[in-house]
C-alpha positions as a Markdown table, in Angstrom:
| # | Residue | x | y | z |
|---|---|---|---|---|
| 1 | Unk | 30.8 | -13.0 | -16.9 |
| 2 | Unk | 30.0 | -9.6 | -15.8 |
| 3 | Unk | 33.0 | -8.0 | -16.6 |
| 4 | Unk | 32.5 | -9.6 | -20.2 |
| 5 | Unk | 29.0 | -8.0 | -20.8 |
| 6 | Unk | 30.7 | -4.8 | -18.9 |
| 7 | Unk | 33.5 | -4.7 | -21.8 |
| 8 | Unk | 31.1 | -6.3 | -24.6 |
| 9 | Unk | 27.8 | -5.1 | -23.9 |
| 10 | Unk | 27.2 | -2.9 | -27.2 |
| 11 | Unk | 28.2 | -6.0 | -29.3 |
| 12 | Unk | 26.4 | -8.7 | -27.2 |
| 13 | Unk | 23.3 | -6.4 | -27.9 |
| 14 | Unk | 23.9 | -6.1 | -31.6 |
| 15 | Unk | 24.2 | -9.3 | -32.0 |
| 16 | Unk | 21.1 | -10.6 | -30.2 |
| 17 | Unk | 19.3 | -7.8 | -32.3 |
| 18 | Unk | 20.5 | -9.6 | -35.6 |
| 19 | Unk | 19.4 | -12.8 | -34.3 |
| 20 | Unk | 16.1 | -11.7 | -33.4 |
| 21 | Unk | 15.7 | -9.6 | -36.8 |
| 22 | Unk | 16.7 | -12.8 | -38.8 |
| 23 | Unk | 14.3 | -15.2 | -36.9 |
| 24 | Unk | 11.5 | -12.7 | -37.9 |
| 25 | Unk | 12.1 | -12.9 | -41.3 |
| 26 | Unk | 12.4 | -17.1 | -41.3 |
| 27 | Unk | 9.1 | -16.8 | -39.1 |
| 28 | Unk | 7.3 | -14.3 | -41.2 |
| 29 | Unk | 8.3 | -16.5 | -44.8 |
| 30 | Unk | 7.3 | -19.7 | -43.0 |
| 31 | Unk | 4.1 | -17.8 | -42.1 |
| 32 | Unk | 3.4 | -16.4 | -45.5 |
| 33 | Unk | 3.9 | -19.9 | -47.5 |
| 34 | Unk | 1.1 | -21.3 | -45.2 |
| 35 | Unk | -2.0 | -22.0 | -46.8 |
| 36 | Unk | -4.9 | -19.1 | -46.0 |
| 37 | Unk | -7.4 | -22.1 | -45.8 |
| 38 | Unk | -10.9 | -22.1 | -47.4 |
| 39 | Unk | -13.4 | -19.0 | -48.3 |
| 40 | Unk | -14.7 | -19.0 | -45.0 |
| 41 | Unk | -11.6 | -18.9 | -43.3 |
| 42 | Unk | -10.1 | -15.9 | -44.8 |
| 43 | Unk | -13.4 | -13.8 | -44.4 |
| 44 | Unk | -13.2 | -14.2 | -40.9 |
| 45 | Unk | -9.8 | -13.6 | -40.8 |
| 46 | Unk | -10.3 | -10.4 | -42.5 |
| 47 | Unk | -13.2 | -9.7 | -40.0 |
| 48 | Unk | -10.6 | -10.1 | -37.5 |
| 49 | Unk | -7.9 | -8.2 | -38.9 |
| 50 | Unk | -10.1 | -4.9 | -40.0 |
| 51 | Unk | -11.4 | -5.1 | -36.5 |
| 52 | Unk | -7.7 | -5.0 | -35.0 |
| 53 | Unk | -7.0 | -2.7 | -37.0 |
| 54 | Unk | -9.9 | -0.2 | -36.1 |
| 55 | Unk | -9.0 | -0.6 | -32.7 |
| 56 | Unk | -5.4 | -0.2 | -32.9 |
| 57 | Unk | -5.8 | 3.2 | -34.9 |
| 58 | Unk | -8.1 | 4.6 | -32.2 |
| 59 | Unk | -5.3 | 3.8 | -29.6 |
| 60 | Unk | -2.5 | 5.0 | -31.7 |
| 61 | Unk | -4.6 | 7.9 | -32.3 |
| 62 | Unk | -4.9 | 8.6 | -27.8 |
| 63 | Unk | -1.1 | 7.3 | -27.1 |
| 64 | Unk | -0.3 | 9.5 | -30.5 |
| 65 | Unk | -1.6 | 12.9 | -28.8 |
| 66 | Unk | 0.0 | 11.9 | -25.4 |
| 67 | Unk | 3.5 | 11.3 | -27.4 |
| 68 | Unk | 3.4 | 14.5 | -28.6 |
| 69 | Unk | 3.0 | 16.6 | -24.9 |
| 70 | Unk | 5.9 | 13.9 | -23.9 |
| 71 | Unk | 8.2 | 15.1 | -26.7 |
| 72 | Unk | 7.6 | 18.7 | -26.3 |
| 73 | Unk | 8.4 | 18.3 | -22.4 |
| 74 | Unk | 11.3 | 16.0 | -22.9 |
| 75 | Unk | 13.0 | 18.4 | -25.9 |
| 76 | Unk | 12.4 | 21.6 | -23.6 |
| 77 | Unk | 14.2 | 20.1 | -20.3 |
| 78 | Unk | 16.2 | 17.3 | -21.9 |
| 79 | Unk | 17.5 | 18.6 | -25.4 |
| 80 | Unk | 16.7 | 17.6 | -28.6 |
| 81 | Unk | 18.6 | 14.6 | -29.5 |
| 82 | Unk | 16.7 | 12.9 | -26.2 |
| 83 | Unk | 13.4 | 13.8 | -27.9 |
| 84 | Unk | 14.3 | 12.6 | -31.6 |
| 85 | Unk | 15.5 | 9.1 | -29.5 |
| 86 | Unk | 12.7 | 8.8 | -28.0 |
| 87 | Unk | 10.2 | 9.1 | -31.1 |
| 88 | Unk | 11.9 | 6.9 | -32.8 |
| 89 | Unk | 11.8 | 4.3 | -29.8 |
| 90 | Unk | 7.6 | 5.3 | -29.9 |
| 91 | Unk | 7.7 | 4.8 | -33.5 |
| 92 | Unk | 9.3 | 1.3 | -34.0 |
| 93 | Unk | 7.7 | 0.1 | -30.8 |
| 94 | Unk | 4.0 | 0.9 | -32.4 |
| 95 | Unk | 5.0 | -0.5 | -36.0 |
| 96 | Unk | 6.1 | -3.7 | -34.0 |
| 97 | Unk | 2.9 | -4.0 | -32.0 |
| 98 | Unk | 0.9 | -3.4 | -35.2 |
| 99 | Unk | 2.6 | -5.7 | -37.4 |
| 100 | Unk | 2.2 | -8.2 | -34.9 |
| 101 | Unk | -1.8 | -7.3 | -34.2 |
| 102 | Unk | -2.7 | -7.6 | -37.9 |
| 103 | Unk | -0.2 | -10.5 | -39.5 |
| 104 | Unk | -0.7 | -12.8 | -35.9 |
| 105 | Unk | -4.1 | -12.2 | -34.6 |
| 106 | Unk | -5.6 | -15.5 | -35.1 |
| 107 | Unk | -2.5 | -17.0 | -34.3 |
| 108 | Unk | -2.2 | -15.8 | -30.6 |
| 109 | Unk | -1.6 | -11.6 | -30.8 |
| 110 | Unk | -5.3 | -11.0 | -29.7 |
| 111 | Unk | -4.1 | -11.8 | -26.6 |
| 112 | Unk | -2.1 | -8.8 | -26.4 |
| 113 | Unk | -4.8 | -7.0 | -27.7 |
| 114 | Unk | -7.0 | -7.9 | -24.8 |
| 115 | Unk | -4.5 | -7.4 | -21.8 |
| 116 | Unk | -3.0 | -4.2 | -23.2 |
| 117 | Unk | -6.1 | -2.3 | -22.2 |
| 118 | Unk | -6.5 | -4.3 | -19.1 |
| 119 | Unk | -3.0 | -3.5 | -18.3 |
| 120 | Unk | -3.7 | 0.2 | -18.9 |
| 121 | Unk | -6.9 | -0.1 | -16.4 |
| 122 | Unk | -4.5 | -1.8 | -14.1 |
| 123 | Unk | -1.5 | 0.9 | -14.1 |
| 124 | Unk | -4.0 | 3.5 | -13.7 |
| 125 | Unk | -5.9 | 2.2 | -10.5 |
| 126 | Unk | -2.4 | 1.4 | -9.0 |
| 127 | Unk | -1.5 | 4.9 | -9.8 |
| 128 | Unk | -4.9 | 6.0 | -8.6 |
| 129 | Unk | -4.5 | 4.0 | -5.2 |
| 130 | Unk | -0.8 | 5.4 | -4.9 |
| 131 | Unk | -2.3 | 9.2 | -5.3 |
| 132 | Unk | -4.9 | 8.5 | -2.9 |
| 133 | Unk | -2.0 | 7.4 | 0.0 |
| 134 | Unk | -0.1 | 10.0 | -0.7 |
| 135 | Unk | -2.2 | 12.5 | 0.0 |
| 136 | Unk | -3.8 | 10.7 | 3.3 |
| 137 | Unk | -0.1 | 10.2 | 4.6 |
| 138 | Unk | 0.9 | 14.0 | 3.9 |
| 139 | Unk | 1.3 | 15.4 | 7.0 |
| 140 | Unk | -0.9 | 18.4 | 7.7 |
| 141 | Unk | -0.4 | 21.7 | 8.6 |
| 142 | Unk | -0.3 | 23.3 | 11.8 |
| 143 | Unk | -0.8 | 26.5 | 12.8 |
| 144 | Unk | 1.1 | 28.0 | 15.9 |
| 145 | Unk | -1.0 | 30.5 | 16.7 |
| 146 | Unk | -4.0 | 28.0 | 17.8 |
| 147 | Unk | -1.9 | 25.0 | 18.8 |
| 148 | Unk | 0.2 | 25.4 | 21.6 |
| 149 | Unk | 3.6 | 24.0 | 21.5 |
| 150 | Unk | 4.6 | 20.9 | 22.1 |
| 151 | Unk | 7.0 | 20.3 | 24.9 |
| 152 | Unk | 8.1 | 16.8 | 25.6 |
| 153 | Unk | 10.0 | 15.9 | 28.5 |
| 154 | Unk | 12.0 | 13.0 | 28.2 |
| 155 | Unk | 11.3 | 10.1 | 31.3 |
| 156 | Unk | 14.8 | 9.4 | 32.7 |
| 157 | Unk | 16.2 | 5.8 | 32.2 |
| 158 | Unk | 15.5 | 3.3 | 35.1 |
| 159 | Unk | 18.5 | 2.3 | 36.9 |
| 160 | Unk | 20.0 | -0.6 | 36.4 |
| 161 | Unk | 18.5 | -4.4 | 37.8 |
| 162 | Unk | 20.7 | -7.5 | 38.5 |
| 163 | Unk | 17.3 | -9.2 | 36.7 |
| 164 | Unk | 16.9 | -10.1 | 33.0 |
| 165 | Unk | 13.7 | -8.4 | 31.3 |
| 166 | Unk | 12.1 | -11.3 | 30.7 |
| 167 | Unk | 12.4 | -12.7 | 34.3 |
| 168 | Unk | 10.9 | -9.6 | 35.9 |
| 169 | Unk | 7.0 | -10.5 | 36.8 |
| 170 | Unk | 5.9 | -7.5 | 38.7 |
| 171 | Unk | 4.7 | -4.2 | 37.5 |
| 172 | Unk | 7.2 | -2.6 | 40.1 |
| 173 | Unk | 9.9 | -4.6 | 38.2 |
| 174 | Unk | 9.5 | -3.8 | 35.0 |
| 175 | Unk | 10.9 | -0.7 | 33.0 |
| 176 | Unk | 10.5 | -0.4 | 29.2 |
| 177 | Unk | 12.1 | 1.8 | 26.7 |
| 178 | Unk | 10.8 | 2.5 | 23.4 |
| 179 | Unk | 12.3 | 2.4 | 20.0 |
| 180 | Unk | 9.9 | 3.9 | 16.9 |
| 181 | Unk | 11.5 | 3.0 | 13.6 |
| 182 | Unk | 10.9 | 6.1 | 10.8 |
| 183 | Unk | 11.2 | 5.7 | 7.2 |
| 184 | Unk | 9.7 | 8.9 | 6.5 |
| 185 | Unk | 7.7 | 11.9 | 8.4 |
| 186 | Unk | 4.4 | 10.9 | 7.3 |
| 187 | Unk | 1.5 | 10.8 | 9.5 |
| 188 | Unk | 1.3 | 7.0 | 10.4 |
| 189 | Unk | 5.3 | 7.9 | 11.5 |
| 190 | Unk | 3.9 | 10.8 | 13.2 |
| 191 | Unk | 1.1 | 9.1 | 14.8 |
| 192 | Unk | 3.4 | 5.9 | 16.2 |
| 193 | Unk | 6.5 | 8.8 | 17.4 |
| 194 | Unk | 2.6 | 10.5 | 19.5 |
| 195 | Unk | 1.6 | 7.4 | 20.8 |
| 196 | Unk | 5.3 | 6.3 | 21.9 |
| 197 | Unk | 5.5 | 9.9 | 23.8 |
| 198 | Unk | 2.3 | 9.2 | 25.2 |
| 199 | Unk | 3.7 | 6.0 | 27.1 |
| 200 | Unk | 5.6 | 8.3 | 29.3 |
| 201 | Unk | 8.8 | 6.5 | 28.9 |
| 202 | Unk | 11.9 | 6.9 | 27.1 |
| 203 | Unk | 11.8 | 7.4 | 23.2 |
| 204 | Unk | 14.1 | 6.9 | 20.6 |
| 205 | Unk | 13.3 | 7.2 | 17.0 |
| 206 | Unk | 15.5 | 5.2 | 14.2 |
| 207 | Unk | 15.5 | 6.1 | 10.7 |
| 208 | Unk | 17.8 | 3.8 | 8.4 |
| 209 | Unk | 19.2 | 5.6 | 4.9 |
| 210 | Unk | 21.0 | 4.3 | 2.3 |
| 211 | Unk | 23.6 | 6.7 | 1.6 |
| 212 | Unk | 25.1 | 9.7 | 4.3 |
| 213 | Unk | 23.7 | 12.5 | 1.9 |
| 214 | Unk | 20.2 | 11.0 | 2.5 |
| 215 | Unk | 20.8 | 10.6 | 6.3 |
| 216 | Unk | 21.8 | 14.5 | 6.6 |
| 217 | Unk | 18.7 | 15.3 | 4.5 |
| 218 | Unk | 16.6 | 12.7 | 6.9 |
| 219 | Unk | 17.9 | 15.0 | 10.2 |
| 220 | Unk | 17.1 | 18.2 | 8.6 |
| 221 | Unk | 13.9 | 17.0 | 8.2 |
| 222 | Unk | 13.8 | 15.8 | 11.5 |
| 223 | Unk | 14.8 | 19.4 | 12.7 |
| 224 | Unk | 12.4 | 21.5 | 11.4 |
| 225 | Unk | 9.7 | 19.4 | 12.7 |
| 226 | Unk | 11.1 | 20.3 | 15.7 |
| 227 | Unk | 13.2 | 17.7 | 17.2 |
| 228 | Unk | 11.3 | 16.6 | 19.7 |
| 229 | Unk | 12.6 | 13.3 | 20.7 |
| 230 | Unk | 15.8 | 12.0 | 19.8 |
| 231 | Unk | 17.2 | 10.6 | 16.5 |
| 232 | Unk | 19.5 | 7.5 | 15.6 |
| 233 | Unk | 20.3 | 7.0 | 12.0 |
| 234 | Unk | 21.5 | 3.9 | 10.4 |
| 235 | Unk | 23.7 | 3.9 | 7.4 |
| 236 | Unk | 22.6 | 0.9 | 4.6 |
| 237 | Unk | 24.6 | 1.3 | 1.6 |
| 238 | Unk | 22.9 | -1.5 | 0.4 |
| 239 | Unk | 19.2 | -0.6 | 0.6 |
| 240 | Unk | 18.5 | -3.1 | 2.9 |
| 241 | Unk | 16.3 | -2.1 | 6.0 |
| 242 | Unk | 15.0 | -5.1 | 7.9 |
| 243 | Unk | 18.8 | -6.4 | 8.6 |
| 244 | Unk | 20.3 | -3.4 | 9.7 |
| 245 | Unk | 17.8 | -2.0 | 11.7 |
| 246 | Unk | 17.2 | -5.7 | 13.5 |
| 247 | Unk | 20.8 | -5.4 | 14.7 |
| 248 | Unk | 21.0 | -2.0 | 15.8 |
| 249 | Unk | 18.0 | -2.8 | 17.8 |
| 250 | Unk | 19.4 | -6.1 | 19.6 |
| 251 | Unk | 22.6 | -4.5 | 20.0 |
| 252 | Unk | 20.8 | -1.4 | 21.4 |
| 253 | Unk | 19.1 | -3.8 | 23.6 |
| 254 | Unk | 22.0 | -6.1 | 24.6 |
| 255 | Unk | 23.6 | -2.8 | 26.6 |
| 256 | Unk | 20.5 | -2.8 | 28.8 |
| 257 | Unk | 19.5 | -6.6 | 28.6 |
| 258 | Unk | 17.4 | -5.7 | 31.7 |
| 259 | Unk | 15.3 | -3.2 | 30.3 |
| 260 | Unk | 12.1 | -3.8 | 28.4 |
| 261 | Unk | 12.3 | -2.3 | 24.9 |
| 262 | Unk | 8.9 | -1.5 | 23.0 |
| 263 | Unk | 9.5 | -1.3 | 19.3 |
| 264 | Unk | 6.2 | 0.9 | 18.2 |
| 265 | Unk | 6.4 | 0.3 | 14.8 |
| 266 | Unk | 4.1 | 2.2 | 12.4 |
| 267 | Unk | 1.6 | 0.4 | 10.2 |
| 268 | Unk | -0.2 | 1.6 | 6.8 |
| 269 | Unk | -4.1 | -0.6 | 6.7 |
| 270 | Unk | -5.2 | -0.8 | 3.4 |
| 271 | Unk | -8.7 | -1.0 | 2.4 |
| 272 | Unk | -9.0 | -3.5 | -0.1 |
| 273 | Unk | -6.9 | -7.1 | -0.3 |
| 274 | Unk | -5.2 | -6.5 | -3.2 |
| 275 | Unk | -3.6 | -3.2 | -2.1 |
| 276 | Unk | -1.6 | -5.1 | 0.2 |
| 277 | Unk | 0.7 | -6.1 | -2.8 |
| 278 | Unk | 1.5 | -2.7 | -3.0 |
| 279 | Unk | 2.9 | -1.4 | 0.2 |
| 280 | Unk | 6.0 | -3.2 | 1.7 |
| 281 | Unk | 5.6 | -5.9 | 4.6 |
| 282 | Unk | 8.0 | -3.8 | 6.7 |
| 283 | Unk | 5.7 | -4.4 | 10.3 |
| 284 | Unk | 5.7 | -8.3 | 9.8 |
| 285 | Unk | 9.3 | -9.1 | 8.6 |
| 286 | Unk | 10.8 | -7.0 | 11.2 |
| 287 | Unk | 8.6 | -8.8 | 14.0 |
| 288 | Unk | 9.8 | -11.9 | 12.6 |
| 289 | Unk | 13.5 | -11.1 | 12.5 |
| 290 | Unk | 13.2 | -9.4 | 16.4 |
| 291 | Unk | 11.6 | -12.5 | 17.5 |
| 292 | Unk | 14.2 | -14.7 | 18.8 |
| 293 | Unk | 15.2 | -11.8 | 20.7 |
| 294 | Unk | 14.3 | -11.9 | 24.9 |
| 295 | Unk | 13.2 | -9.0 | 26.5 |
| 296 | Unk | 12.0 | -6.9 | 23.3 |
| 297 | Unk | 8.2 | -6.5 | 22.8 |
| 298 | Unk | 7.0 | -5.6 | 19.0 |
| 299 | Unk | 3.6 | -3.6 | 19.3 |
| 300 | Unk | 2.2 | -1.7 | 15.7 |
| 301 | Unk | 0.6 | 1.1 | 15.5 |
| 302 | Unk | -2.2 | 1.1 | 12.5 |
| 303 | Unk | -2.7 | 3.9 | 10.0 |
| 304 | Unk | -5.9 | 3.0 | 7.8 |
| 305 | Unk | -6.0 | 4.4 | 4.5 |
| 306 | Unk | -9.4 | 5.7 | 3.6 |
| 307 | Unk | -11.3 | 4.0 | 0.7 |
């Protein structure tokens, strides 16, 4: 099937597009030979229509101006044949939405008239919220000359015990090693890699990328922070992160099953419920995949957005 749509796709899209074009034009007719009902009726329903249309021409007139900067931009870095495509994709997309506003607005298309400006609200307080994390994640500068360096001495490893991890019960007994899992150097990573340091035992940071380019790019990063503690990298090809990390970390465990490792994992807070939907559950779904494990402990360190 795939290889069909690979070989076929142009025509399999054509011919959807006739199909759609020739059910508008049985739909429309069937429409049109309806009967426009009684006096009443069809004042209201040009009431309706006339106050569609007022609205629609005040958005067309905002999204108009906005479609203009767009094309400028888009023929200055992208050429103009990329600009002319994309005005005519503008232009056939509004006469679709209008047709529909003014011909089916009784029939159902003031729905779409309602939710496209609630959608608009939506996009712009997602966008809003994502602004508003980046620039409380952005790590912040530092200046040498009144912070003193930061040297990190790395806690040797304990020798080995002829005792599991999760049989040791005395403080004496135990030995723990920690692992910090890094996406990126933000300051929630920044503030889980302090707090791991701060344990005064050995540190290991993990940072999984999907492709070597982005691995190399990930330990040049890692570099001119400074390279404090050391750095494992994990290659996903396929995006995933949970997975691959949760088996470099039980393998990593398995050589020293009688070692305690802490996986410090950092941990954006939102402020409101519904931003939750918006950050990925990464914390939760790699406690639950680590769980079965013996001997690891899963601790999160919290980064709270402000409000």
């Amino acid at each position: 099937m795939s290889s069909f749509l690979t070989n076929h796709g142009v025509v399999v899209a054509l011919v959807c597009a006739a199909c759609a074009v020739v059910y508008g034009l049985v739909t429309t007719r069937s429409l049109l030979a309806l009967s426009p009902g009684n006096e009443r009726m069809q004042s209201i329903s040009l009431a309706v229509q006339q106050g569609a249309r007022a609205y629609l021409n005040r958005q067309y007139m905002t999204i108009g101006i906005v479609g203009v900067v767009i094309l400028i931009i888009l023929g200055a870095v992208l050429g103009l044949h990329t600009a002319i495509g994309f005005v005519i994709g503008a232009v056939l997309s509004a006469a679709v939405v209008l047709i529909a506003a003014v011909t089916k607005f009784v029939e159902g298309s003031w729905l779409v008239v309602l939710l496209l400006p609630l959608i608009v609200v939506l996009c712009a307080r997602i966008h809003g919220h994502y602004e508003m994390a980046r620039r409380a994640l952005a790590p912040q500068a530092v200046d040498p000359e009144s912070s003193p360096a930061m040297k990190l001495t790395p806690p040797r490893v304990a020798p080995p015990s002829e005792r599991s991890a999760e049989a040791q019960e005395t403080p004496a007994e135990v030995h723990s090693f920690a692992v910090v899992p890094i996406a990126v150097l933000d300051r929630a990573a920044l503030r889980a890699l302090a707090y791991a340091a701060a344990l005064e035992q050995p540190v290991l940071a993990v940072h999984v990328s999907p492709t070597e380019d982005e691995a190399k790019r990930f330990r040049r990063d890692w570099d001119i922070w400074g390279d404090h503690l050391p750095l494992g990298l994990v290659v996903s090809p396929f995006r995933a992160t949970v997975g691959p990390l949760a088996h470099y970390i039980a393998a990593l465990h398995t050589q020293r099953s009688d070692l305690t490792l802490t996986l410090v994992v950092p941990e954006v807070v939102v402020a409101r419920p519904w931003q939750r939907v918006l950050h990925s559950r990464f914390a939760p779904r790699l406690r639950r995949a680590l769980l079965p494990y013996e001997g690891i402990v899963i601790s999160t360190v919290p980064f709270h957005l402000p409000r």
